[in-house]
N, C-alpha and C positions, 0 to 999 in steps of 0.2 A: 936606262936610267929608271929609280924605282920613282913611283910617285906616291907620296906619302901625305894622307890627309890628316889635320890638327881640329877638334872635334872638341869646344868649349861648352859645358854645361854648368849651372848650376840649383845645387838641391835646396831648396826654400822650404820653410814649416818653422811653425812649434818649437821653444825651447825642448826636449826631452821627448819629443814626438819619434825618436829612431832613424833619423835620418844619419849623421855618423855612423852608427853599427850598421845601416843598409850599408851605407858605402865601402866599407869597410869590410863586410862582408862581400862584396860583389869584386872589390879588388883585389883579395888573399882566399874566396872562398874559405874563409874561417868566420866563425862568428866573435867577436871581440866586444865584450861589454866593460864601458867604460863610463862610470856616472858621472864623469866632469863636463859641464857641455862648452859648447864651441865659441871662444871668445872672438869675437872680427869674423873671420872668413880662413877655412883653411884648404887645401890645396891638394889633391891628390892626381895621380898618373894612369891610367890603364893602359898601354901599348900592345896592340896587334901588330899584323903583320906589315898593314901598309897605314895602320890607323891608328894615332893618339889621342885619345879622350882624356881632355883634361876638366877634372871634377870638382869645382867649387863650393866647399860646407858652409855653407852660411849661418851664421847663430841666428837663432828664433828668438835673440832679446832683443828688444824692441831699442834698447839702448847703443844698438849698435845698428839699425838699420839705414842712418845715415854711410855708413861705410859700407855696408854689403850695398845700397844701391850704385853705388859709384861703378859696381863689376856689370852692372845688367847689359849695357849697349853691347858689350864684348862676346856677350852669350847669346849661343845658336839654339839652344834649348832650356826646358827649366823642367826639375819635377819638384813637386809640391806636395811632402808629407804632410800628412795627420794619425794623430794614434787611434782611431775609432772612434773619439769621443766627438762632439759637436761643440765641445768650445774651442777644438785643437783643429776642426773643421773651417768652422768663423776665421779662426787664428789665421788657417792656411787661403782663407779668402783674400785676406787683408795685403795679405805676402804676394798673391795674383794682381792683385789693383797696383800695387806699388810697380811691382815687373811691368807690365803691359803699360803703365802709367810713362815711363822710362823706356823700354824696349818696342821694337817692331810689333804690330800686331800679328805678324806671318810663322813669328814663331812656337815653335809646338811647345806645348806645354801638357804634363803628366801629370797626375796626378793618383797619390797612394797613400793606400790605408794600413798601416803600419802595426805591430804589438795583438795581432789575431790570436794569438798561438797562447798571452796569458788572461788573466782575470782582471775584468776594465777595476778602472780604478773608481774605490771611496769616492761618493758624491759626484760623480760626471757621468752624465747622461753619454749611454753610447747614441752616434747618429743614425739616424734610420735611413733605411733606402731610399724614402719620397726624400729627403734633404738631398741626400748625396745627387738624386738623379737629377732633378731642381736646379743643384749646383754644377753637374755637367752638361744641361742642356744650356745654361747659361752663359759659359765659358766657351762650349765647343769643344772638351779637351776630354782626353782619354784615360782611364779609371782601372788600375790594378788593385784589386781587392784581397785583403790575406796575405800581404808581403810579410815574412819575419824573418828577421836576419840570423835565427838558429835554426831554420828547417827550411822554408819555403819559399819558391818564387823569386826571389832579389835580383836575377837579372834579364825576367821581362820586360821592366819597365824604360832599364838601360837600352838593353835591346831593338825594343819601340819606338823609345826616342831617337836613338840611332838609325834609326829606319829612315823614319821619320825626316830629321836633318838630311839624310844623302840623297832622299827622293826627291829635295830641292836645289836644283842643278848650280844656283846663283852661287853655293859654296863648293861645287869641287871645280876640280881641275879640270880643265879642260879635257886631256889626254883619256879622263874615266871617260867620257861620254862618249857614248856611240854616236857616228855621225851621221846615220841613218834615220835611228829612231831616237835619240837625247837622251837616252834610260843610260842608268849604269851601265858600262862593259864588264861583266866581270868575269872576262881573260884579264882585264887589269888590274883591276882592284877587287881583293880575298878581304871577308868576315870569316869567323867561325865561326860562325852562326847563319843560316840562309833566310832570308824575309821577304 
């Protein structure tokens, strides 16, 4: 019998911050630019071999954060874009308090700086490193720098958190665990990826 692990995340940030074209790119390895942003909360799939991640977009409008919080308890992980700037930074602060506020504190949480690759925008301060570091030693959480969903990097951070999640045995199955040492067996359970 195969055993097959179901793998709940969701991406948190910023209206416009690149979190759908991460995702989206990291799903079809294509880059898909799309300037409408994310109304509620939308839904995508990634299927491996013995592994489903399922990817929750959450809109960065504040007018909808009553509904995207209702998804947090159900999520095993979270990554938390920003497009470089320090107000999409604060933004993606705001988005960790409300997660953490609502969800376990055990869960891993990513965080990404997204839109490297163009020219910051008219009047926003890009965030400097003393902010950024500030804000991970404050959180705990771990920091992919230079994601762009047309060239670079977009499935580290998936990767990571993926990691991340399995290394915490209280969500798999039994049968993955070695019964010697509690680590993954993996004669049983295949990534593409090794970590």
């Amino acid at each position: 019998m195969t055993t097959f692990v179901n793998l709940k995340i969701i991406v948190l940030g910023a209206s416009h911050s690149g979190k759908t074209s991460m995702i989206k790119k990291y799903i079809t390895d294509r880059f898909s630019f799309d300037p409408h942003t994310t109304t509620g909360v939308d839904f995508f799939v990634k299927q491996y071999k013995k592994l489903k991640l399922s990817i929750w977009d959450a809109s960065g409008n504040k007018n909808y954060k009553t509904i995207v919080e209702t998804y947090y308890n159900q999520m095993m992980g979270a990554i938390v874009v920003f497009d470089s700037t320090y107000e999409s930074l604060i933004c993606g602060e705001k988005w960790i308090l409300s997660f953490l506020k609502i969800n376990r504190l055990s869960v891993p949480i990513v965080l990404v700086s997204t839109k490297s690759d163009i020219d910051m925008f008219p009047g926003k301060r890009k965030a400097t490193s003393e902010e950024i570091e500030t804000f991970l030693n404050k959180y705990k959480i771990e920091y992919f720098i230079e994601v762009s969903s047309k060239n670079n990097n977009v499935c580290a951070p998936f990767e990571f958190l993926i990691s991340e999640i399995l290394n915490r045995d209280c969500i798999l199955p039994k049968n993955i665990l070695d019964k010697k040492t509690n680590h993954i067996n993996r004669k049983r359970f295949w990534l593409p990826f090794s970590f």
